[in-house]
C-alpha positions as CSV (number, residue, x, y, z in Angstrom):
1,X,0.0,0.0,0.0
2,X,1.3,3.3,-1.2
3,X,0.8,6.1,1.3
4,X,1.3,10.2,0.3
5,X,1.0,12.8,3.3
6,X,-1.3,16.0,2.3
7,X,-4.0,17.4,3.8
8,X,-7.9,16.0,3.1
9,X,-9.7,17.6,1.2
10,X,-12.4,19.8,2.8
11,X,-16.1,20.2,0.9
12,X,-18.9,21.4,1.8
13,X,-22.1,20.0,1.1
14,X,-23.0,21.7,-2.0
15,X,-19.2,21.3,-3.1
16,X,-19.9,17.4,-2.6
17,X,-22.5,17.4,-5.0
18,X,-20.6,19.6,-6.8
19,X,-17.7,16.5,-6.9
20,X,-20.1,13.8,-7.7
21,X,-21.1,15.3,-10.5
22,X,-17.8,16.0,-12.3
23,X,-17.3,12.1,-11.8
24,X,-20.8,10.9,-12.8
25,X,-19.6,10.2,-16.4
26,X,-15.7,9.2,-16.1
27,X,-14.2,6.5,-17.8
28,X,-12.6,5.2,-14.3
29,X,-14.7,3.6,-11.5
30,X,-15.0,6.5,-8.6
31,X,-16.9,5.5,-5.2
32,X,-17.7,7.7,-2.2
33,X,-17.2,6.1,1.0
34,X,-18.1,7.3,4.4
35,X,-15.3,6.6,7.7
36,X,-16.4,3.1,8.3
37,X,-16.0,2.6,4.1
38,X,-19.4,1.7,3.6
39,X,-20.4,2.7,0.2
40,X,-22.3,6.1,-0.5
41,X,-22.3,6.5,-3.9
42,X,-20.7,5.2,-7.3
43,X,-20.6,6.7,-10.9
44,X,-22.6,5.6,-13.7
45,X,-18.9,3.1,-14.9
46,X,-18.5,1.8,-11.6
47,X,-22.4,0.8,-11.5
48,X,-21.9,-0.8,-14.7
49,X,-18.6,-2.8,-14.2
50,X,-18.9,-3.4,-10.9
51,X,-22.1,-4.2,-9.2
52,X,-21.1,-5.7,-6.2
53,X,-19.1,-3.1,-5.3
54,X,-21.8,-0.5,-5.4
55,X,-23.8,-2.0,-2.6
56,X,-23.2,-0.5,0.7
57,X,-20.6,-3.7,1.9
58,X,-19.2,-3.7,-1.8
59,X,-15.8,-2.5,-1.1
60,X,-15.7,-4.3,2.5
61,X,-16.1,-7.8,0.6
62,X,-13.2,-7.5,-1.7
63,X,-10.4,-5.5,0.5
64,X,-8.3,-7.5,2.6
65,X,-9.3,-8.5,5.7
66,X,-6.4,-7.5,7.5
67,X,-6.4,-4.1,5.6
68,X,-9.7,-2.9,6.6
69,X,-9.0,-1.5,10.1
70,X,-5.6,0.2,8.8
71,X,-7.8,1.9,6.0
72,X,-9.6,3.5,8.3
73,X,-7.0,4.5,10.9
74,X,-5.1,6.0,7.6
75,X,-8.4,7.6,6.4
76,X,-8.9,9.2,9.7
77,X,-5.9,10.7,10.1
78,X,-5.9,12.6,6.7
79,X,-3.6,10.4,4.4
80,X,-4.1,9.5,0.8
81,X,-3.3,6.2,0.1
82,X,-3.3,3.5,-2.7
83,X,-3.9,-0.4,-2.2
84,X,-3.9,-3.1,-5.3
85,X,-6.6,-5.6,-5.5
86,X,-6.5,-8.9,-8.2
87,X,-9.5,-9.1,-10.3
88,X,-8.3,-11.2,-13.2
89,X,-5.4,-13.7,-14.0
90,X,-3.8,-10.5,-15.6
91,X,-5.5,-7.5,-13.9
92,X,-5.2,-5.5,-11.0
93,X,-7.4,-2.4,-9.9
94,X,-5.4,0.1,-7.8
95,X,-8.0,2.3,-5.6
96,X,-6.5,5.7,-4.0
97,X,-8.3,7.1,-1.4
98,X,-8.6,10.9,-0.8
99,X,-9.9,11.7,2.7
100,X,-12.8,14.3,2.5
101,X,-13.6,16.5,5.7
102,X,-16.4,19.4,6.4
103,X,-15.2,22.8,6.6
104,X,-15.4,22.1,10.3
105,X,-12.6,19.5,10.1
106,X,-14.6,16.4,11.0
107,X,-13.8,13.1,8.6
108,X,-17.2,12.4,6.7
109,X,-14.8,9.7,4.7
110,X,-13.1,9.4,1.2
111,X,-13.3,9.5,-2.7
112,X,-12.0,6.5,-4.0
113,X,-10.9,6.3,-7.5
114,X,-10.0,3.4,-9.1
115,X,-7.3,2.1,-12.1
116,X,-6.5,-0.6,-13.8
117,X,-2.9,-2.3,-14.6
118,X,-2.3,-5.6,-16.8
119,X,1.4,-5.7,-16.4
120,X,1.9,-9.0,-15.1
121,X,0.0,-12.4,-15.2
122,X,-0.6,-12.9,-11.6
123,X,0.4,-16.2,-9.9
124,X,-2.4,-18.9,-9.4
125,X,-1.7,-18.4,-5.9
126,X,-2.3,-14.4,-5.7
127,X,-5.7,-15.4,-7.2
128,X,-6.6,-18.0,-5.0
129,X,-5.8,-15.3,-1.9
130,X,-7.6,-12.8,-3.6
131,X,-10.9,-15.8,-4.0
132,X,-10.1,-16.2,-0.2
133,X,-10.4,-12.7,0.7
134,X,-13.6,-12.4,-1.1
135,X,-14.8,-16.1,0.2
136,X,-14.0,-14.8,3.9
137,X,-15.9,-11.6,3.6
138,X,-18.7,-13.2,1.8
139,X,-19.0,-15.3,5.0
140,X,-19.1,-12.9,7.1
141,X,-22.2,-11.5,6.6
142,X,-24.7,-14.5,6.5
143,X,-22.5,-15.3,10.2
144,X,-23.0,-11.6,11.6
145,X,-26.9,-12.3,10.4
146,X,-26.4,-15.3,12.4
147,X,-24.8,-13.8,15.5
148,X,-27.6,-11.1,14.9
149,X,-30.7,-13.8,14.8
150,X,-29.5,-15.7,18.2
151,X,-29.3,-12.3,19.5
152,X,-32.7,-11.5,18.9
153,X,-33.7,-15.9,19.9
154,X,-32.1,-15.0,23.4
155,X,-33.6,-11.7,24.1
156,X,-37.1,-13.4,23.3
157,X,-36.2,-16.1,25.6
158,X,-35.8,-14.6,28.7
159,X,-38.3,-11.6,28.1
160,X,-40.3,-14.0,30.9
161,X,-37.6,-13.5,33.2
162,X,-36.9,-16.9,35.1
163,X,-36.0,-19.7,32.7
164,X,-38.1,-23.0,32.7
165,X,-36.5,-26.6,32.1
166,X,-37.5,-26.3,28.2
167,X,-36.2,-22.9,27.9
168,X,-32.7,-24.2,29.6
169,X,-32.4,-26.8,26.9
170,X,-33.3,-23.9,24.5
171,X,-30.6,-21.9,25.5
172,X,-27.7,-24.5,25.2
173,X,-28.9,-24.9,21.3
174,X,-28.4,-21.2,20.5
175,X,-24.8,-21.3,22.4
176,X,-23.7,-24.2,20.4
177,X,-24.9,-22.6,16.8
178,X,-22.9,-19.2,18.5
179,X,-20.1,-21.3,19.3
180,X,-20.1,-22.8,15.7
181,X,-20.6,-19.6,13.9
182,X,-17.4,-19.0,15.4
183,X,-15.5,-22.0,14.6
184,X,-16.5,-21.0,11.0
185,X,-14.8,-17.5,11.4
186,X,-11.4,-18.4,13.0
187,X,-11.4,-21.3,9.8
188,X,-12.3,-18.3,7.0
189,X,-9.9,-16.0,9.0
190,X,-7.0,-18.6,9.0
191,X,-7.1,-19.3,5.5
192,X,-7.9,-15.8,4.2
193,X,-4.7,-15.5,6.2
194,X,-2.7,-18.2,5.0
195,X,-3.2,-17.4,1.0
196,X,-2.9,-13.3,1.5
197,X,1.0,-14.5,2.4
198,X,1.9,-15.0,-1.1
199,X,0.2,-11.2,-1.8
200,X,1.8,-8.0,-2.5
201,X,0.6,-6.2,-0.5
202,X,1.1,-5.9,3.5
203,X,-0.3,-3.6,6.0
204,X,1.8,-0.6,7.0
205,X,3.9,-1.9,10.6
206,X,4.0,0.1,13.7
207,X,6.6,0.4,16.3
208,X,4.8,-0.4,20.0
209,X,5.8,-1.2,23.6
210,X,5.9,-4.6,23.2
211,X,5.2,-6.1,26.5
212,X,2.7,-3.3,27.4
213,X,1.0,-4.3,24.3
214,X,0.9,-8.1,25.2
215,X,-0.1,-7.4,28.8
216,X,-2.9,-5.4,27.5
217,X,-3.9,-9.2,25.3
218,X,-3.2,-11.7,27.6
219,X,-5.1,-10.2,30.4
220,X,-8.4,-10.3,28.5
221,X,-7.4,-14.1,27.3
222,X,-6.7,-14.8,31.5
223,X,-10.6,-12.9,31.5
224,X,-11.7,-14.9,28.6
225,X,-10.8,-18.1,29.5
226,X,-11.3,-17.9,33.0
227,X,-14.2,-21.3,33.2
228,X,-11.6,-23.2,31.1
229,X,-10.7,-26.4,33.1
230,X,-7.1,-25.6,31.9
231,X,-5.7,-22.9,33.6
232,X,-3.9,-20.5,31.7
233,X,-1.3,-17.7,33.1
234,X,1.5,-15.2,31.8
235,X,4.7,-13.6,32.8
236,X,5.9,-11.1,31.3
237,X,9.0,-8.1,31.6
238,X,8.7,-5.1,32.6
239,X,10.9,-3.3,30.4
240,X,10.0,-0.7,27.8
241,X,11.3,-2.7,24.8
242,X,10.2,-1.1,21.2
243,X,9.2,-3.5,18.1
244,X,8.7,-2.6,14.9
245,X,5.9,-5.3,13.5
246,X,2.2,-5.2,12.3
247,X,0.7,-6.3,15.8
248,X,-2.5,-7.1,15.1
249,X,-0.7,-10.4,13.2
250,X,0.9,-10.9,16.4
251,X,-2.5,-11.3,17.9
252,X,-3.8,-13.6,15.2
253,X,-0.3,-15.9,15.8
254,X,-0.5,-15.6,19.4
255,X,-3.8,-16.6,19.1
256,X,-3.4,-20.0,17.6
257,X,-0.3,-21.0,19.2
258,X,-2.6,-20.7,22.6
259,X,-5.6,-22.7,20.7
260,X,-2.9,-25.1,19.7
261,X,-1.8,-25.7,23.4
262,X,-5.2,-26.0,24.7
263,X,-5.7,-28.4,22.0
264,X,-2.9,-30.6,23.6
265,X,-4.6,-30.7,26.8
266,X,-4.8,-33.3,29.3
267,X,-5.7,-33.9,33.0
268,X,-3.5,-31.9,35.1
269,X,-2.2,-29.7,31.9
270,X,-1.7,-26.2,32.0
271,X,-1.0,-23.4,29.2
272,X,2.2,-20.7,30.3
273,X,3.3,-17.8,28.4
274,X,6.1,-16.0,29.3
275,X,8.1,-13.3,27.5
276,X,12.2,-12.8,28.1
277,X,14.5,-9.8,26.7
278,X,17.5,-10.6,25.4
279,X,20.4,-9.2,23.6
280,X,19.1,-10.1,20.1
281,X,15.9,-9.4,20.7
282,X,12.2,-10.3,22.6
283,X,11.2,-13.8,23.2
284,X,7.7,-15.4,23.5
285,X,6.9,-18.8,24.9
286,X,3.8,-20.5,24.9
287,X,4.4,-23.9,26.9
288,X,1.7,-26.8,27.9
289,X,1.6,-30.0,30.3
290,X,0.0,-31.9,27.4
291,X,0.6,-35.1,25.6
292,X,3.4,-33.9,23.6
293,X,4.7,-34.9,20.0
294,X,6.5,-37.7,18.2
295,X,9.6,-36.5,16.9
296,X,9.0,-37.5,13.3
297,X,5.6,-35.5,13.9
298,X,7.1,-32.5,14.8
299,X,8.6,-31.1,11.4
300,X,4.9,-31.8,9.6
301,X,3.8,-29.4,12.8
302,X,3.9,-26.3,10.5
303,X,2.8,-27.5,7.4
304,X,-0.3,-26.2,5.8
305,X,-3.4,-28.3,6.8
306,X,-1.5,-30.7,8.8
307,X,-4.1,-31.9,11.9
308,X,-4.3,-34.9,13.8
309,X,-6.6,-35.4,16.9
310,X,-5.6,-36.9,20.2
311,X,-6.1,-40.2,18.8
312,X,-3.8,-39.7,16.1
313,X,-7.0,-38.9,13.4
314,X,-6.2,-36.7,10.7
315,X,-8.0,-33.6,10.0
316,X,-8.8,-33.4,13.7
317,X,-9.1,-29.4,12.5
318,X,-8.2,-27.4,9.4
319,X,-4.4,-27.7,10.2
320,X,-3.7,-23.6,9.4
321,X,-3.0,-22.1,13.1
322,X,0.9,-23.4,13.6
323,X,0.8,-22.5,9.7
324,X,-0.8,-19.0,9.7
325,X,1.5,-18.4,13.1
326,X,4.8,-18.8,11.6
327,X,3.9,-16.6,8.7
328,X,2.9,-13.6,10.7
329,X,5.9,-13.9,12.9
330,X,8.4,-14.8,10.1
331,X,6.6,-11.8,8.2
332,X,7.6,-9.4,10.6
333,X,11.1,-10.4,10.5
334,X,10.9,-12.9,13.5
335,X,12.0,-16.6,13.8
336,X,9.7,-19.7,15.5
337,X,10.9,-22.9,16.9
338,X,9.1,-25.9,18.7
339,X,10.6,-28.4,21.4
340,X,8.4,-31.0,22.3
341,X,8.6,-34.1,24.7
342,X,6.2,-37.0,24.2
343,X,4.3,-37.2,27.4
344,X,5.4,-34.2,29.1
345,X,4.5,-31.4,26.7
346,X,5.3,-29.0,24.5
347,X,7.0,-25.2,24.2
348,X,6.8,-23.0,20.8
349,X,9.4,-19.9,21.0
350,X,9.2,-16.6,18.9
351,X,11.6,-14.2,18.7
352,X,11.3,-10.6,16.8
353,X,13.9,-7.9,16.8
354,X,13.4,-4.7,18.8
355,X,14.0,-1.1,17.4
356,X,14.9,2.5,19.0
357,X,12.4,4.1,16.6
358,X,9.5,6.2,18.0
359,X,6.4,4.7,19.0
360,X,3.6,5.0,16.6
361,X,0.6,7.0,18.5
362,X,-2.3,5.3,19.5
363,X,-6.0,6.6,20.2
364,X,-7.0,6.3,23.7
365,X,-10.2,4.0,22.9
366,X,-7.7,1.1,21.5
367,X,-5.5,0.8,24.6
368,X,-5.8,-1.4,27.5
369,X,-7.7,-5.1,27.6
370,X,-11.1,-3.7,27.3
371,X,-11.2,-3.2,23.4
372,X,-10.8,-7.2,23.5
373,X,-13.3,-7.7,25.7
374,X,-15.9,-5.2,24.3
375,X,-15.9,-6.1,20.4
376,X,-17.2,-9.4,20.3
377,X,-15.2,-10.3,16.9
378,X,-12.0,-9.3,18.5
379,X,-8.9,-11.5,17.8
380,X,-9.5,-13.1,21.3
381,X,-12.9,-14.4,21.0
382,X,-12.1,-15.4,17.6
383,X,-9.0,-16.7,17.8
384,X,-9.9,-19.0,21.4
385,X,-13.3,-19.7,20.2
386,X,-12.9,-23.3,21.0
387,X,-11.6,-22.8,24.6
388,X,-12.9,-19.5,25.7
389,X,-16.1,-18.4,27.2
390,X,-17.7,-16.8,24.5
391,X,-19.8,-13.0,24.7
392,X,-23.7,-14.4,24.9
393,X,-25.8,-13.4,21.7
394,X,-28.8,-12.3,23.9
């Protein structure tokens, strides 16, 4: 993504009309979005090339997932920026977003323009992360509408107040569809993940506090899974160590290497992660008491849609967590290694390199554990669906 500092541009709302107007009949696709990029308005070329993208969710379904949020941090803080979407073996569209503010200053959202470029034929793989991107925000919908509909199920159930025998049994069916809905979205989020590796493009990175930043994420998974028969804990420095990485992947690998621990459990396990400083760098360890793994296992550990079940099944799951992990942290210029003892358990180690560059500022809504806890898509609840105690739809 290709980012250019400037001011946004400031209308009015007669000079918005004004805009739309001059772009009604260009040969190039222009949409208006608003801050949250839901779709206002597209031009007569736009409605006739692409449909989809008209609807209001148009341009949410075919950016990448992990690009939306940055879009509209970047938006709001008045940069114009440019991101490259596949459409075709050997096309591209490149949209560039101009922020547009009211004379008062406030951020009403952005005109997007789009172009095309056929300079390459792109790689069967770039199209099948670009289908995977689509496929994971085509899913998301019909599963919100779910989340939405058990929501409204649950809030009808105990409009009565106290619940009766039949109304019990009632509400364990409409936590296992939540819980499944779930399941669905860490799978479409994993491989969405998995295929946009190969992509060229790859969010802007930020530099952070590092171990502020996982305090703040492993004290709403302690919160999260708090029922969980396996207890969970965290140690972590003190120090005011700076890393330069795209953090919201560290949540998404953090995430799985936890669901990957709890998946090892057994009676009397436990899941530790504790963080180190050293010279080279910071370290991450997530460690269990569980079963452990053969040692000719251990090398097919981080291969793409390698599962196996306690049992030794195959396809105990979709086999992309250890996958999708040790692309996010390689991504960022970190390494991953795994040690594991049959019968006495199993510790996975990252390291990433730390930086003396300034922090990147943060708003004061998306500090601290609560943000976690509050949004109930947030990489926790997603990411632990299987083992945490979900946010009730009612």
């Amino acid at each position: 993504m290709e980012k250019k500092r400037g001011r946004p541009r400031k209308v009015s709302p007669a000079d918005r009309e004004m805009l739309i107007g001059q772009f009604q009949d260009a040969c190039l696709p222009v949409f208006l979005v608003d801050r949250k990029l839901e779709v206002l308005y597209t031009n007569r070329y736009a409605q006739e090339s692409f449909l989809a993208m008209g609807l209001p969710n148009g341009l949410l379904a075919v950016l990448p997932a992990d690009s939306v949020e940055e879009c509209i941090r970047r938006m709001g803080e008045g940069e114009s920026f440019r991101i490259d979407l596949p459409l075709a073996r050997t096309t591209r569209i490149s949209l560039a977003f101009s922020p547009i503010r009211e004379k008062d200053g406030e951020l009403t959202g952005a005109l997007v323009l789009g172009t095309f470029t056929e300079d390459r034929e792109l790689s069967g793989l770039e199209i099948a992360a670009g289908g995977a991107a689509a496929l994971s925000r085509a899913l998301r919908q019909p599963l919100y509408e779910i989340f939405g509909t058990l929501s409204t199920m649950g809030r009808r159930m105990l409009a009565n107040g106290d619940l009766v025998d039949e109304d019990k049994e009632y509400k364990k069916y409409i936590e296992s569809i939540n819980g499944a809905a779930y399941q669905i979205l860490r799978n479409s989020d994993n491989l969405t993940a998995y295929l946009g590796a190969c992509s060229d493009y790859h969010p802007e990175k930020e530099v952070v506090n590092f171990w502020s930043r996982m305090a703040e994420l492993l004290d709403a998974c302690a919160i999260a899974l708090h029922n969980n028969a396996t207890p969970f804990s965290f140690q972590l420095p003190r120090s005011d160590v700076r890393v330069r990485c795209r953090f919201r992947e560290m949540e998404e690998a953090l995430m799985n290497l936890i669901s990957n621990a709890y998946g090892s459990a057994r009676s009397q396990n436990q899941v530790v992660v504790i963080g180190r400083d050293t010279p080279e760098g910071v370290v991450v360890e997530v460690s269990d008491h569980g079963r452990g793994i053969l040692p000719e296992e251990q090398e097919k550990v981080f291969s793409p849609f390698y599962s196996k079940g306690e049992k030794g099944e195959a396809f105990a799951g979709m086999g992309l967590g250890m996958t999708v992990a040790r692309q996010k942290i390689c991504g960022n210029g970190g390494t991953i290694v795994m040690n594991s003892v049959p019968g006495e358990g199993t510790t996975v180690a990252f390291t990433l390199p730390v930086c003396e560059e300034p922090l990147t500022p943060r708003l004061a809504m998306e500090s601290g554990s609560a943000p976690y806890l509050q949004s109930r898509y947030s990489s926790v609840y997603v990411g632990l669906c299987s083992q945490a105690t979900l946010p009730p739809q009612y």
